[in-house]
Structure formats: structure tokens, C-alpha cells
N, C-alpha and C positions, 0 to 999 in steps of 0.2 A: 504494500500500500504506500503509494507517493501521498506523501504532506505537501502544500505547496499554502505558504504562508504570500499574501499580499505585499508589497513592497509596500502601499500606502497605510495597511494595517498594523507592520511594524514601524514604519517612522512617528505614523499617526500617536500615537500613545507615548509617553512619558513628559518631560519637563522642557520641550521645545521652545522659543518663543517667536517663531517663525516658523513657516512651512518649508521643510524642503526643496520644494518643488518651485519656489520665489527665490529660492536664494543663489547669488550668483556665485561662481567657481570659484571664489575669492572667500569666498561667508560657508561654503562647505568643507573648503581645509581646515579652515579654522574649527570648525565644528568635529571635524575627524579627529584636530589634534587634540581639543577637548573632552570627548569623548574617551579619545586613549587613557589621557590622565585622568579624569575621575574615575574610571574602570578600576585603572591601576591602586587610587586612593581608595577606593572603597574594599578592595581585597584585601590590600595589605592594614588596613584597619581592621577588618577581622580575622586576621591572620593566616589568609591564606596567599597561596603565588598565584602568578599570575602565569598560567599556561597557555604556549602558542609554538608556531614552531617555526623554529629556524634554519634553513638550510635545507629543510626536510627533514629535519628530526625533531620531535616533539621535547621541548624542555620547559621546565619549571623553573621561574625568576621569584624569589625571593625577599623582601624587605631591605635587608640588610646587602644586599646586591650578588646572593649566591644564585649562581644558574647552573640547576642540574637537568642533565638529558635523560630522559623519562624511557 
């Protein structure tokens, strides 16, 4: 069974205060790099890493700036 979630379903919801879909290529970087960091801030506030993966291999970054490959 494919799940196929909206693009405007998931932008649509959370703590926006612009629409996507308005903003120019300049106001979505910025929103990407913000984005990143608060992600970042809110894991490592409750103690966990922040998983992604680099190179192609999946690793776990740390608080403290340990990154291990998972």
C-alpha cells in the first residue's frame, strides 16, 4: 500500500507565517535553513541526535558534536 501525503497538507500545518507557495526563492532558503536548526534545537533539547545520512551512510550527530555511523 503506497501512502502519498499532499505537499500542501504537509506544509499546510505547523507554525508558518507565510504560505509556501508566495514565497520567493530567497524566503525558502531561509526557511530551509531555519527549519534545519530548530529541528536540530529541539532534538538535542530532549536528548536525542539528530539522524541523517551522509555520504550514504546513515549516522547519528550528537549534542556535544559526536557523529556516529549507525
Amino acid at each position: 500500500m503506497e501512502l502519498i501525503i499532499k505537499e500542501e497538507d504537509f506544509i499546510g500545518k505547523g507554525r508558518m507565517k507565510k504560505n509556501f507557495f508566495d514565497m520567493t526563492d530567497e524566503e525558502k532558503e531561509v526557511w530551509r535553513q531555519d527549519i534545519s536548526e530548530n529541528t536540530r534545537r529541539i532534538l538535542f533539547a530532549k536528548g536525542q541526535p539528530l539522524v541523517y545520512s551522509k555520504a550514504g551512510v546513515m549516522v547519528a550527530e550528537y549534542e556535544d558534536g559526536k557523529v556516529i555511523a549507525l
